[in-house]
Each structure stands twice: as C-alpha cells, then as structure tokens.
mmCIF file of the N, C-alpha and C atoms, coordinates in Angstrom:
data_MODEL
# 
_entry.id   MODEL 
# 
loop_
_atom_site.group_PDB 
_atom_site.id 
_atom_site.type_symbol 
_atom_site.label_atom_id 
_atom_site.label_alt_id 
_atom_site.label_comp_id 
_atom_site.label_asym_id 
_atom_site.label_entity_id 
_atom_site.label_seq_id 
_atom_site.pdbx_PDB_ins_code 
_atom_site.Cartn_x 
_atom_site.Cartn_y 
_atom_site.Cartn_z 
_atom_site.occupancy 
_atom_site.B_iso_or_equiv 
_atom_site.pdbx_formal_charge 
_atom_site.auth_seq_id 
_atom_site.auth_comp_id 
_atom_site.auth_asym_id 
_atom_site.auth_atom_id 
_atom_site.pdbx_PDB_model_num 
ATOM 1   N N  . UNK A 1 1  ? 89.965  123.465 110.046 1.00 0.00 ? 1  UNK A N  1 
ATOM 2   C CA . UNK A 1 1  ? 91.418  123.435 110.006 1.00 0.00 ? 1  UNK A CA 1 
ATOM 3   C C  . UNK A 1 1  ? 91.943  122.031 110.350 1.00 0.00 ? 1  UNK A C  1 
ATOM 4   N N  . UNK A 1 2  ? 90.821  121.516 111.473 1.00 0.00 ? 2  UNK A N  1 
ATOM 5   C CA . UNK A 1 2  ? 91.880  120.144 111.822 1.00 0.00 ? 2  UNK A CA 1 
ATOM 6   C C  . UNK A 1 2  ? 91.632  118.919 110.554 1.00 0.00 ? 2  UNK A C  1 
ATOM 7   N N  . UNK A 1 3  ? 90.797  119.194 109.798 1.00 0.00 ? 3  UNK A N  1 
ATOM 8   C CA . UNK A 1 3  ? 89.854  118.243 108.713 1.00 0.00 ? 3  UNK A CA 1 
ATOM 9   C C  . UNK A 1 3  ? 91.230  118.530 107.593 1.00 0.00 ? 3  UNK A C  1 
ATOM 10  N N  . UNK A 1 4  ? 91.636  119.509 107.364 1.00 0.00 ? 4  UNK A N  1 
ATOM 11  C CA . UNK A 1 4  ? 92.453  119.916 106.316 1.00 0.00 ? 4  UNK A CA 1 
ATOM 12  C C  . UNK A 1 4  ? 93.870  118.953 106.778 1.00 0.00 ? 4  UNK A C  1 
ATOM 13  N N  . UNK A 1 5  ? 94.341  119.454 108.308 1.00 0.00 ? 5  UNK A N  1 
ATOM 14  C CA . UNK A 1 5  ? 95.783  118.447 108.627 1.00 0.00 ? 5  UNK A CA 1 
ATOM 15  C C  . UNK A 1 5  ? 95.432  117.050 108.183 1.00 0.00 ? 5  UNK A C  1 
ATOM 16  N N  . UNK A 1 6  ? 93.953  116.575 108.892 1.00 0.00 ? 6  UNK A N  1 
ATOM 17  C CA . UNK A 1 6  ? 94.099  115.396 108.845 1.00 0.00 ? 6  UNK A CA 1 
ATOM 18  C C  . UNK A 1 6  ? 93.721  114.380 107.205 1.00 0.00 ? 6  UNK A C  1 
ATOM 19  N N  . UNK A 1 7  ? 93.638  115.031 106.707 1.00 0.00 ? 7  UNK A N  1 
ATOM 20  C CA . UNK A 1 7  ? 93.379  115.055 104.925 1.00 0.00 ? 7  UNK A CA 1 
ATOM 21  C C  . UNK A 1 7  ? 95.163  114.974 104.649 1.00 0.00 ? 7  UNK A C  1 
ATOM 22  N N  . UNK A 1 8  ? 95.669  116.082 104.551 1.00 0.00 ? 8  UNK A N  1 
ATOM 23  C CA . UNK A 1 8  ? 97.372  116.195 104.589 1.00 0.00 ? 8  UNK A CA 1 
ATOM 24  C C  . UNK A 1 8  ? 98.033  115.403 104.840 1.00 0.00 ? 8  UNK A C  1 
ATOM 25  N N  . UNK A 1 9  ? 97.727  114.532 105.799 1.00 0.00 ? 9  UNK A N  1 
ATOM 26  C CA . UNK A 1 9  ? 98.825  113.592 106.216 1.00 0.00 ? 9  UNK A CA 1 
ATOM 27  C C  . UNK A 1 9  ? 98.187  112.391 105.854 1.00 0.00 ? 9  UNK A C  1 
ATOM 28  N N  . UNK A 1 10 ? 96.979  111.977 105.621 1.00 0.00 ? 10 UNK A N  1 
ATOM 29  C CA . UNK A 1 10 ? 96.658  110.736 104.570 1.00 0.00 ? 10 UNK A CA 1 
ATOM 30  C C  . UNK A 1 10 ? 96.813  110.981 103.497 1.00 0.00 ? 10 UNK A C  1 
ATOM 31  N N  . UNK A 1 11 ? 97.113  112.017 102.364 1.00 0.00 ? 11 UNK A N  1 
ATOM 32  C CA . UNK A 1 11 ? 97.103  111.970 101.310 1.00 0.00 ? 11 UNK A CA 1 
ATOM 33  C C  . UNK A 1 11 ? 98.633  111.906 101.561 1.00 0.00 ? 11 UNK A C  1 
ATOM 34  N N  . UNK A 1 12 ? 99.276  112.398 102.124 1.00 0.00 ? 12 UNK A N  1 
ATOM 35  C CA . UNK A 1 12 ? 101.001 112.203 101.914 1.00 0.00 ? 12 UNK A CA 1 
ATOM 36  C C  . UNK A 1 12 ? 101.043 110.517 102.450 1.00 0.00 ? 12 UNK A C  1 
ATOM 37  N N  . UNK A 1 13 ? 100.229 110.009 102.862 1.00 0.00 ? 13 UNK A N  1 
ATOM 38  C CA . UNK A 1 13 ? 100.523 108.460 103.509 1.00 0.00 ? 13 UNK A CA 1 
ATOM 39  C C  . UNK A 1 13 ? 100.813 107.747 102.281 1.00 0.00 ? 13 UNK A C  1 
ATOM 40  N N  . UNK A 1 14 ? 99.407  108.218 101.459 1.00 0.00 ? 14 UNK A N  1 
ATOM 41  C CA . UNK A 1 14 ? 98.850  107.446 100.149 1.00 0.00 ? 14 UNK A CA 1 
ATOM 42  C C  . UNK A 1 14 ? 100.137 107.491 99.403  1.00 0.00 ? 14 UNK A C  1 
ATOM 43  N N  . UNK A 1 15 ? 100.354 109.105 99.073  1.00 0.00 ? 15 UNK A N  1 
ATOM 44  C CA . UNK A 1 15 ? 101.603 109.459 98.112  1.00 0.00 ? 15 UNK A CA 1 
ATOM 45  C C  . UNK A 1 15 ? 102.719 108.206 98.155  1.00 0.00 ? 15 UNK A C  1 
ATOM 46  N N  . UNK A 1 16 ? 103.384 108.628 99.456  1.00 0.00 ? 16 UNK A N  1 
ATOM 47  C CA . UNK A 1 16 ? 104.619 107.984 100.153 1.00 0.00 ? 16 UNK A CA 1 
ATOM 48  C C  . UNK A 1 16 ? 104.698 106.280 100.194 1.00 0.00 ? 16 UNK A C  1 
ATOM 49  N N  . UNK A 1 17 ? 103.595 105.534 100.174 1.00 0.00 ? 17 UNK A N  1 
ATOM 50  C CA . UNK A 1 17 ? 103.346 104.347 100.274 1.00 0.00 ? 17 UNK A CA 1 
ATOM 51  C C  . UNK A 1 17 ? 103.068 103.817 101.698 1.00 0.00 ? 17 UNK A C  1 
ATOM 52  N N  . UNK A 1 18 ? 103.281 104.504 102.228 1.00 0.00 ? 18 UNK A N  1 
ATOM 53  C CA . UNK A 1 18 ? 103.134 104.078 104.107 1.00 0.00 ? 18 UNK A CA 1 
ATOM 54  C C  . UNK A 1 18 ? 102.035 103.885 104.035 1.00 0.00 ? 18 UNK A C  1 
ATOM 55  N N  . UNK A 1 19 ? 101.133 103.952 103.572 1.00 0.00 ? 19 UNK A N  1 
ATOM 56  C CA . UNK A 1 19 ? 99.439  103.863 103.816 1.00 0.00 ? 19 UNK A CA 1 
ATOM 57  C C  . UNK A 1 19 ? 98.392  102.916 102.454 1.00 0.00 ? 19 UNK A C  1 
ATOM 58  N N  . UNK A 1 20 ? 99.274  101.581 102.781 1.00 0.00 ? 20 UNK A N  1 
ATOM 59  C CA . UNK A 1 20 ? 98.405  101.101 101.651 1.00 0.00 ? 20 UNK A CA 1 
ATOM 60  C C  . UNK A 1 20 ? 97.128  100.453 102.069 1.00 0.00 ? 20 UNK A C  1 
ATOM 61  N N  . UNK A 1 21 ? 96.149  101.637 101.332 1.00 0.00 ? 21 UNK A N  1 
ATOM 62  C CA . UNK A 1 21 ? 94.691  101.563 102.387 1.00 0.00 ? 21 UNK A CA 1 
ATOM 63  C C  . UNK A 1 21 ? 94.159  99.942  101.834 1.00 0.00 ? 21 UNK A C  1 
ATOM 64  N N  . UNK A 1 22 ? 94.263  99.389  100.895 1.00 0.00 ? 22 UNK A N  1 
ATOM 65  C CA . UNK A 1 22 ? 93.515  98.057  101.076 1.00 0.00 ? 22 UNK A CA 1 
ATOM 66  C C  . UNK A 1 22 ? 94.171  96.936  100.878 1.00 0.00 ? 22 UNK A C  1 
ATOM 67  N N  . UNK A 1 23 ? 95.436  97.041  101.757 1.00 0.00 ? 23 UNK A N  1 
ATOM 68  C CA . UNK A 1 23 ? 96.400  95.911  102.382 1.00 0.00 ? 23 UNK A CA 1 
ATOM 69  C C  . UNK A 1 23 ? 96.424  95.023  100.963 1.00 0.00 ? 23 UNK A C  1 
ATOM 70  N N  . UNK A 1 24 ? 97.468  94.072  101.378 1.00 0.00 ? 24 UNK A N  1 
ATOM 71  C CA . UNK A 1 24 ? 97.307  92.869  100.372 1.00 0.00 ? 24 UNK A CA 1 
ATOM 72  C C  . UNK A 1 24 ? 96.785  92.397  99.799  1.00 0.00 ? 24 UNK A C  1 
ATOM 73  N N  . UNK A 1 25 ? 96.655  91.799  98.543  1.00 0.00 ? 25 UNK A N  1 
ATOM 74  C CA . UNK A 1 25 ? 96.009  91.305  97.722  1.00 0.00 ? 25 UNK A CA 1 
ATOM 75  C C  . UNK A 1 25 ? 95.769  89.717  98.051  1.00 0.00 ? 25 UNK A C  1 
ATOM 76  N N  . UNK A 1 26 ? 95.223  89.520  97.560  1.00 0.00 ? 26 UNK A N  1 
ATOM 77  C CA . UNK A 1 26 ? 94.902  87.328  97.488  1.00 0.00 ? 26 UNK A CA 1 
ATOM 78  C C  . UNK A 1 26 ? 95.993  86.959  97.695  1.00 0.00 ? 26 UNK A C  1 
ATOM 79  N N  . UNK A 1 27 ? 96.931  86.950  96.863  1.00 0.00 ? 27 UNK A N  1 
ATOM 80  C CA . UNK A 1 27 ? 98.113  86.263  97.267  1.00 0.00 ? 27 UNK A CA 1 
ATOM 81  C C  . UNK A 1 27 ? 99.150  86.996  97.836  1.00 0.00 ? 27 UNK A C  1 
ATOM 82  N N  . UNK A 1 28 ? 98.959  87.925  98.708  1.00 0.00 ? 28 UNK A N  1 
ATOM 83  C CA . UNK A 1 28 ? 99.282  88.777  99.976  1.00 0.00 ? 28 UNK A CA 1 
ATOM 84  C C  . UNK A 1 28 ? 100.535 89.549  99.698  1.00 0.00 ? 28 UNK A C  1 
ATOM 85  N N  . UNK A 1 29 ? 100.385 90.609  97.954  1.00 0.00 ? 29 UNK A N  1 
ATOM 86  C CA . UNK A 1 29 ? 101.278 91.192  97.617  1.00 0.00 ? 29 UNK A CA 1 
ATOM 87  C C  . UNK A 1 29 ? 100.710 92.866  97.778  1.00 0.00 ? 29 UNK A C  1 
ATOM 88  N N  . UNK A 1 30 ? 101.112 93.665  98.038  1.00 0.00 ? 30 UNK A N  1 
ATOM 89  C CA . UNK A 1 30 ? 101.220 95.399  98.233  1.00 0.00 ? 30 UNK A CA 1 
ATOM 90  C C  . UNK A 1 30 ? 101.500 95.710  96.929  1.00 0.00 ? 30 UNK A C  1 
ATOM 91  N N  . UNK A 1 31 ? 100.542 96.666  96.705  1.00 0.00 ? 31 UNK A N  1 
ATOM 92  C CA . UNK A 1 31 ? 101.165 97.366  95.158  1.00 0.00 ? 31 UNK A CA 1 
ATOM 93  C C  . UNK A 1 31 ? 102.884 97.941  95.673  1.00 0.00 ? 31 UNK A C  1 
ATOM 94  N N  . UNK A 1 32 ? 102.719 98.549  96.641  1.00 0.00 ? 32 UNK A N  1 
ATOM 95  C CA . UNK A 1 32 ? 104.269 98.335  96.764  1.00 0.00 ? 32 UNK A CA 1 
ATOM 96  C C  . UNK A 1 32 ? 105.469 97.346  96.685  1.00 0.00 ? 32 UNK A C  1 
ATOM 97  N N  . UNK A 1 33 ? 105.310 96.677  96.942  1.00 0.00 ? 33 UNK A N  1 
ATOM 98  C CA . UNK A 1 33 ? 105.478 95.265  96.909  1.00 0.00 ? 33 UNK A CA 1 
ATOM 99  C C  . UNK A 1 33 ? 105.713 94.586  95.554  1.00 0.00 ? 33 UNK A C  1 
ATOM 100 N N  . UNK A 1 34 ? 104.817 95.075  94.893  1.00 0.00 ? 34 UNK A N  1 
ATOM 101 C CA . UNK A 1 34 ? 104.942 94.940  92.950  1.00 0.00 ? 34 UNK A CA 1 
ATOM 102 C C  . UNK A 1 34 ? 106.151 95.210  92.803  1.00 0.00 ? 34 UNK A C  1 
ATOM 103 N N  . UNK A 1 35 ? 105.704 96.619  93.115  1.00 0.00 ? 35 UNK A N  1 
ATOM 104 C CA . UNK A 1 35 ? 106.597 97.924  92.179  1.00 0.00 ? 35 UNK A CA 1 
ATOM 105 C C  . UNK A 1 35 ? 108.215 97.774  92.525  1.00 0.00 ? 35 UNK A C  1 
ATOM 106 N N  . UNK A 1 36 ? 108.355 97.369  93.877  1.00 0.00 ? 36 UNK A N  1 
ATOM 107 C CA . UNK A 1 36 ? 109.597 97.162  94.089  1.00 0.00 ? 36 UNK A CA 1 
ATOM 108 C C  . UNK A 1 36 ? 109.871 95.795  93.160  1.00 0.00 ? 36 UNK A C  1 
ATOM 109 N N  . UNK A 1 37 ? 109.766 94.897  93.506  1.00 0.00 ? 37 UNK A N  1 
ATOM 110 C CA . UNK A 1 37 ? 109.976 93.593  92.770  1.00 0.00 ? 37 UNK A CA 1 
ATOM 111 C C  . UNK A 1 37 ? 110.099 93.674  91.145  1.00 0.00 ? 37 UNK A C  1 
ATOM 112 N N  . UNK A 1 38 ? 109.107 94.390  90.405  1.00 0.00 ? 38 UNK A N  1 
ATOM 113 C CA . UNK A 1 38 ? 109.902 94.674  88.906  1.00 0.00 ? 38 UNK A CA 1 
ATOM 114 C C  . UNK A 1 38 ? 110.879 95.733  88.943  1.00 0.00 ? 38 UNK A C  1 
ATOM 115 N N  . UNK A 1 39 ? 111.168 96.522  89.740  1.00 0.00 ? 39 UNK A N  1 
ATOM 116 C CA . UNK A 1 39 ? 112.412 97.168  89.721  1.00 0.00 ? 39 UNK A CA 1 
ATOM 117 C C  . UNK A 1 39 ? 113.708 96.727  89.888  1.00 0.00 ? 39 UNK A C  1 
ATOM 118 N N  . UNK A 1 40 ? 113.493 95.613  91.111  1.00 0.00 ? 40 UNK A N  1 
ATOM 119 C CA . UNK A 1 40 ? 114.715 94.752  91.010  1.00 0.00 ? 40 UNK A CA 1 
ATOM 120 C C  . UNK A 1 40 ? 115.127 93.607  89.365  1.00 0.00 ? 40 UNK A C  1 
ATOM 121 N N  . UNK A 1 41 ? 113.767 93.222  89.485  1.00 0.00 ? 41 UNK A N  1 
ATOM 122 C CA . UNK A 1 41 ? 113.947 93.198  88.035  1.00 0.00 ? 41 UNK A CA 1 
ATOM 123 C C  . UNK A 1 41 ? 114.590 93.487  86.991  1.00 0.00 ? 41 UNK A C  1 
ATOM 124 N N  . UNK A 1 42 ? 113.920 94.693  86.491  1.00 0.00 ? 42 UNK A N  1 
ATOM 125 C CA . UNK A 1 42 ? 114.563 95.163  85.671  1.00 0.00 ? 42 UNK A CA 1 
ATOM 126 C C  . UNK A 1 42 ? 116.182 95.995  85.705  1.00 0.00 ? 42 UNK A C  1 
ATOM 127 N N  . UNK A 1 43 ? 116.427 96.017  86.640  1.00 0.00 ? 43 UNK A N  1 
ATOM 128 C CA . UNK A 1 43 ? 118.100 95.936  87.240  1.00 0.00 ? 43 UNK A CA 1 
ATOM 129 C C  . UNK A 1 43 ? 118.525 95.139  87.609  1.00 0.00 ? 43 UNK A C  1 
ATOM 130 N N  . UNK A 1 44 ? 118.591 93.830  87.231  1.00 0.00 ? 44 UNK A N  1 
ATOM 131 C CA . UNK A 1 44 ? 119.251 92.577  87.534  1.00 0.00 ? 44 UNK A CA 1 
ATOM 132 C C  . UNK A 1 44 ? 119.781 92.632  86.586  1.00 0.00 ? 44 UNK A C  1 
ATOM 133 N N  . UNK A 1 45 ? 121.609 92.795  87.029  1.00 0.00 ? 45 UNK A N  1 
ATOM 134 C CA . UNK A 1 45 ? 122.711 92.785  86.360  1.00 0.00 ? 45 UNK A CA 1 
ATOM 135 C C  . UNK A 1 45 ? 122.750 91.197  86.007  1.00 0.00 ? 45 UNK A C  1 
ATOM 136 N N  . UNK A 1 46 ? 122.542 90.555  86.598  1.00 0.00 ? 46 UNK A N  1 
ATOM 137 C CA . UNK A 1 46 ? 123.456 89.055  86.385  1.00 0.00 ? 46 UNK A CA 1 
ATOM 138 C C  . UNK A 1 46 ? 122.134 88.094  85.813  1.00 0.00 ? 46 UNK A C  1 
ATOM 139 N N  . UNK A 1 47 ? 121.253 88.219  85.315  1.00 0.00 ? 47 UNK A N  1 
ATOM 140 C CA . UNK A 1 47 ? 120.480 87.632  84.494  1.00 0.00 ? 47 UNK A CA 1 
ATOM 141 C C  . UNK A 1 47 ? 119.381 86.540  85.535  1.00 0.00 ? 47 UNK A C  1 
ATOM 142 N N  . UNK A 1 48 ? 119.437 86.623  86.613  1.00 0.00 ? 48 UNK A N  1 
ATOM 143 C CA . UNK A 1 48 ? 119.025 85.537  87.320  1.00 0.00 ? 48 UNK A CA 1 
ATOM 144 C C  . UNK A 1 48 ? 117.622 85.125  87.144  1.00 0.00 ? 48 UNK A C  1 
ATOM 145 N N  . UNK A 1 49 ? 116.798 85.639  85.942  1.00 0.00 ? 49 UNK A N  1 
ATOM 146 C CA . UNK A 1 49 ? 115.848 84.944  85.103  1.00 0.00 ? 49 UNK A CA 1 
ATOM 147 C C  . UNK A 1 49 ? 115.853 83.743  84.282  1.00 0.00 ? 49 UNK A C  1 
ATOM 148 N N  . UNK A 1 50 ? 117.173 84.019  84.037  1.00 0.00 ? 50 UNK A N  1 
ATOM 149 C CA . UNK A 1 50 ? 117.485 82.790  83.386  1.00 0.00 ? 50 UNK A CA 1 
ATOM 150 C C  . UNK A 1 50 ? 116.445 82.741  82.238  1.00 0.00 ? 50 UNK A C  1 
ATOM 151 N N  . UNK A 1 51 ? 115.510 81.331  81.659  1.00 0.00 ? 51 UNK A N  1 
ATOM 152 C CA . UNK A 1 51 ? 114.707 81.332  81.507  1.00 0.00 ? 51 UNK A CA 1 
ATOM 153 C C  . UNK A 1 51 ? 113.222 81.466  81.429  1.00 0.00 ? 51 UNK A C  1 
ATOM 154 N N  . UNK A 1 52 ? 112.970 82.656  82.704  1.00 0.00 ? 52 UNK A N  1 
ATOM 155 C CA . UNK A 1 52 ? 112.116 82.885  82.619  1.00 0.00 ? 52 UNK A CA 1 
ATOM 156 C C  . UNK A 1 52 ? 111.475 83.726  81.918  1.00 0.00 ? 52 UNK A C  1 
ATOM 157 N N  . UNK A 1 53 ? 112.349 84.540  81.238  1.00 0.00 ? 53 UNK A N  1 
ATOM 158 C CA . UNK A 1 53 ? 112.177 85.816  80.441  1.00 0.00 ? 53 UNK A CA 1 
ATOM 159 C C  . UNK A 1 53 ? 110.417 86.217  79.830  1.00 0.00 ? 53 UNK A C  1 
ATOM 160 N N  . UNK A 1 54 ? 110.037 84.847  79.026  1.00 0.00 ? 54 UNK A N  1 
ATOM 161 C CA . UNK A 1 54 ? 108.079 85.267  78.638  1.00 0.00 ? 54 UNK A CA 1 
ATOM 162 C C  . UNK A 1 54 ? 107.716 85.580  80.183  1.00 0.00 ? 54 UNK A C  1 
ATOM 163 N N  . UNK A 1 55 ? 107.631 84.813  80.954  1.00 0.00 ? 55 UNK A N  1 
ATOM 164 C CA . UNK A 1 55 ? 106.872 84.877  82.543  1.00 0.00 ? 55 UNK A CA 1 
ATOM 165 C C  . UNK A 1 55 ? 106.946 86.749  83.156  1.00 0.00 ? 55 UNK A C  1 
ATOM 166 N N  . UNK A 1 56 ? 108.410 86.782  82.739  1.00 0.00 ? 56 UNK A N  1 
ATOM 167 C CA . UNK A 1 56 ? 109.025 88.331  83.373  1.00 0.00 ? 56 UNK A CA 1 
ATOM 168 C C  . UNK A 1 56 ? 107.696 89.070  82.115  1.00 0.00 ? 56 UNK A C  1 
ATOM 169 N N  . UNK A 1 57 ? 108.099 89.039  80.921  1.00 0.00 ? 57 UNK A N  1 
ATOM 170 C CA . UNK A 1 57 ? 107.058 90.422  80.096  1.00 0.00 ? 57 UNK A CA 1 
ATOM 171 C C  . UNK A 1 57 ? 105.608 89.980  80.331  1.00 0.00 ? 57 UNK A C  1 
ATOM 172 N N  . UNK A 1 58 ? 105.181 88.452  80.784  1.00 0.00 ? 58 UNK A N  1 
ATOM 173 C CA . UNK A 1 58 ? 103.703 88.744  81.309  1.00 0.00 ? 58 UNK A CA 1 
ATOM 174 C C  . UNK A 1 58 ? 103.378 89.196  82.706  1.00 0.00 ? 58 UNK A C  1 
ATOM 175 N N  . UNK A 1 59 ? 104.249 89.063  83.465  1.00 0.00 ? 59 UNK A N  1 
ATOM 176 C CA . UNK A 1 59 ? 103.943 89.785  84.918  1.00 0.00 ? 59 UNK A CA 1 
ATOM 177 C C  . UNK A 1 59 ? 104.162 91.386  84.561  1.00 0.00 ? 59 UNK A C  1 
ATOM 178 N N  . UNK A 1 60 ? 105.073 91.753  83.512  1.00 0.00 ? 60 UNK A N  1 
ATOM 179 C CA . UNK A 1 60 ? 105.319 93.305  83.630  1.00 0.00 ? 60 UNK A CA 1 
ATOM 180 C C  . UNK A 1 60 ? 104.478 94.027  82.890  1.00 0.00 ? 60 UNK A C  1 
ATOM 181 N N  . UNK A 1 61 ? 103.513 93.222  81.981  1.00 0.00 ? 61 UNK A N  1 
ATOM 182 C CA . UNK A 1 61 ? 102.427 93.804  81.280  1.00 0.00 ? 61 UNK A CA 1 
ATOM 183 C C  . UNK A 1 61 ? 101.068 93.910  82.843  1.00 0.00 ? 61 UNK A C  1 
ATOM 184 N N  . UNK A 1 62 ? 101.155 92.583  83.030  1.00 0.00 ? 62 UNK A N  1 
ATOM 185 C CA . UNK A 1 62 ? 99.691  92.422  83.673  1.00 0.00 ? 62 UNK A CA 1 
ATOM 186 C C  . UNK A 1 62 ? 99.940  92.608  85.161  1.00 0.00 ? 62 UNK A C  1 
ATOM 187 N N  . UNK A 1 63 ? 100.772 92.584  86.093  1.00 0.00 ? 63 UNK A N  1 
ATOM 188 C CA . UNK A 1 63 ? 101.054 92.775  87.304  1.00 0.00 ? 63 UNK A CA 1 
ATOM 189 C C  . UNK A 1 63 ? 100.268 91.385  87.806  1.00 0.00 ? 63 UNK A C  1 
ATOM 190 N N  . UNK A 1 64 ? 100.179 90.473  87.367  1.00 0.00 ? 64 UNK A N  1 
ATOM 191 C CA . UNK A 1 64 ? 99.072  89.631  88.254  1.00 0.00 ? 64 UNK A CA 1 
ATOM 192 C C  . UNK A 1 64 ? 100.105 88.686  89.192  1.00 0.00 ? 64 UNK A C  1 
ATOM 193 N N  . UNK A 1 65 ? 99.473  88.679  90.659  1.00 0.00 ? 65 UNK A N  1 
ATOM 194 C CA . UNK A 1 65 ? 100.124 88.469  91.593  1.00 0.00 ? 65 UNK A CA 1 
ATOM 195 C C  . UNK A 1 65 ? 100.061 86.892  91.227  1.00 0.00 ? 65 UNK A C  1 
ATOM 196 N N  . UNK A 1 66 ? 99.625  86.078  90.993  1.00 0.00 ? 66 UNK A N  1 
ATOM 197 C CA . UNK A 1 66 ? 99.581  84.895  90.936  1.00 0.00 ? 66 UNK A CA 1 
ATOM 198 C C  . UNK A 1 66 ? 100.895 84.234  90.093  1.00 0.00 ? 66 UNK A C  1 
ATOM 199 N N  . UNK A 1 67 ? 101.154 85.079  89.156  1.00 0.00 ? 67 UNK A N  1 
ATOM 200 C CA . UNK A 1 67 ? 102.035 85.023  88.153  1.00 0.00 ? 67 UNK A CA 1 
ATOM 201 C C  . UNK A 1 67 ? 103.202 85.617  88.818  1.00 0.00 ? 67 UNK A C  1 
ATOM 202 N N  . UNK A 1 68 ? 103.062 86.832  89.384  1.00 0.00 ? 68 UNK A N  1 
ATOM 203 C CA . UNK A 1 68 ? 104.166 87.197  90.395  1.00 0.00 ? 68 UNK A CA 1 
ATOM 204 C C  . UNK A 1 68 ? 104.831 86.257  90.863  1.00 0.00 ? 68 UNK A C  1 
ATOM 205 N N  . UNK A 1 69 ? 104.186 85.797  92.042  1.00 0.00 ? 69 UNK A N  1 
ATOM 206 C CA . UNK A 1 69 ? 104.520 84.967  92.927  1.00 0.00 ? 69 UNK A CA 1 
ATOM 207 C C  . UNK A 1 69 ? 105.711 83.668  92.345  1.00 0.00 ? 69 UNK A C  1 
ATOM 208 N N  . UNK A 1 70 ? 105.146 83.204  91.164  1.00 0.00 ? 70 UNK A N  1 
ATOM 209 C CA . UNK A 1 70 ? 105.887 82.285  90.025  1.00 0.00 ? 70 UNK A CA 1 
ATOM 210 C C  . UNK A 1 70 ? 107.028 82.397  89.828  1.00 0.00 ? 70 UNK A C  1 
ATOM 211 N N  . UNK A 1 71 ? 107.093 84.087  89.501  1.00 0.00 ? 71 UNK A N  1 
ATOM 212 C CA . UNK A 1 71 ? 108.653 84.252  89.116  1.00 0.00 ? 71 UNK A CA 1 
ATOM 213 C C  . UNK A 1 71 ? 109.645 84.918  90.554  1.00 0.00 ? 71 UNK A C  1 
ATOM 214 N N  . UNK A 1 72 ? 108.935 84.882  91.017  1.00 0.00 ? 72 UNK A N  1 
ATOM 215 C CA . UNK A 1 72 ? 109.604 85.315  92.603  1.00 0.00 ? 72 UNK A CA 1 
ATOM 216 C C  . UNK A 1 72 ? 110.120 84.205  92.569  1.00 0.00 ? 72 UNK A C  1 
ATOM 217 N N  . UNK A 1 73 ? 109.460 83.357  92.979  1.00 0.00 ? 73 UNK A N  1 
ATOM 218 C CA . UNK A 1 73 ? 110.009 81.825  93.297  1.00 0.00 ? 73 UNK A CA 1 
ATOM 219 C C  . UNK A 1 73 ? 110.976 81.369  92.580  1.00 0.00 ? 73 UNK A C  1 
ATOM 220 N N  . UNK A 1 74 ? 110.893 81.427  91.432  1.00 0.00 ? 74 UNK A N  1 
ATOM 221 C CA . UNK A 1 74 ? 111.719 81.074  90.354  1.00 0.00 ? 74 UNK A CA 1 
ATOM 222 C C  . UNK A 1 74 ? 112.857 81.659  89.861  1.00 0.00 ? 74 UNK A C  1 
ATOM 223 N N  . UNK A 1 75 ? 113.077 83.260  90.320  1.00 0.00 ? 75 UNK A N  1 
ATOM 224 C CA . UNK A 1 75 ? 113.987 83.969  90.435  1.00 0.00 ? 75 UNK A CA 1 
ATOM 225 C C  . UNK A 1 75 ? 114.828 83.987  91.342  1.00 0.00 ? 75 UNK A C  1 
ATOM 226 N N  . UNK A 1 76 ? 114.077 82.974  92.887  1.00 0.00 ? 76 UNK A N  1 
ATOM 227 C CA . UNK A 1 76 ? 114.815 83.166  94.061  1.00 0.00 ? 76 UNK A CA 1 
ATOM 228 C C  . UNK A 1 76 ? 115.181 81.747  93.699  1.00 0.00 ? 76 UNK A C  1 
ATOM 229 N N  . UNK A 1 77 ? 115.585 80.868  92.872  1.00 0.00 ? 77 UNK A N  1 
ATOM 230 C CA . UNK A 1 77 ? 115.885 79.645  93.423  1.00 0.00 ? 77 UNK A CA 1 
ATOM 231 C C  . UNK A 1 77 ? 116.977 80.215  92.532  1.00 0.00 ? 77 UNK A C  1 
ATOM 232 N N  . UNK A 1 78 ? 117.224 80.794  91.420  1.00 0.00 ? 78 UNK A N  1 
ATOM 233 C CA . UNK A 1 78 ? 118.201 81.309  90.419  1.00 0.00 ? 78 UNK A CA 1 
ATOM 234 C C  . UNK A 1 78 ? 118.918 81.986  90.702  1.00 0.00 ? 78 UNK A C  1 
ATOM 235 N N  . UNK A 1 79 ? 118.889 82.303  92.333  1.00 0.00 ? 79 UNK A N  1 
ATOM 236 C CA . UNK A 1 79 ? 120.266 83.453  92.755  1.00 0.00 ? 79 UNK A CA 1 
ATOM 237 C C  . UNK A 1 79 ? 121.308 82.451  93.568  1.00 0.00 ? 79 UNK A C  1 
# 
C-alpha cells in the first residue's frame, strides 16, 4: 500500500511538472522551461521577434536549447 502512495505522488510530480527528474539541460533549460517559452511565443501580440521569425520555426521544430537560448536573448533585447 505504501509503494502504491509513493508511486502516486511521483507520477502526479512527473504529470504536474514539479518533478523534473533530470534537471536541466547543458544550457540549463527544463523541458518546462521550453514549453513555457514557446507559448509565450506563440502569443506575442506585439511581434517582438521582429526578425527573428526562421530562428522562432527552427527552435519550434527542434526545441534545441542552444538555439533557444539565441532567441531568448534576442527576443529580450526586442521588448
């Protein structure tokens, strides 16, 4: 019984995102962390890509943090 709770509440960790079992990546991004970031993304009313637009559909195809990181930067100097 206690094997079953304690199964229950890591798999709801996993679910929920509270429990991202193998922390950051290389360039110290959370799949959560992704997922939020193309969401803001793709709801950015005011265009603040500007030019980055190819960079945005290769990070949203490939998720690669390296490339991430690029348009983070580049998105945050554009707000």
């Amino acid at each position: 019984m206690r094997n079953k709770i304690l199964l229950a509440i890591a798999f709801a960790m996993v679910l929920t995102g509270c429990g991202d079992l193998f922390g950051p990546d290389k360039e110290g991004w959370k799949n959560s962390q992704k997922n939020e970031f193309l969401t803001i993304l793709k709801t950015d009313k005011y265009m603040s890509l500007c030019d980055q637009k190819p960079l945005y559909e290769q990070v949203k195809s490939s998720k690669n943090s390296r490339l991430m990181t690029k348009l983070l930067l580049a998105y945050a100097n554009n707000l």
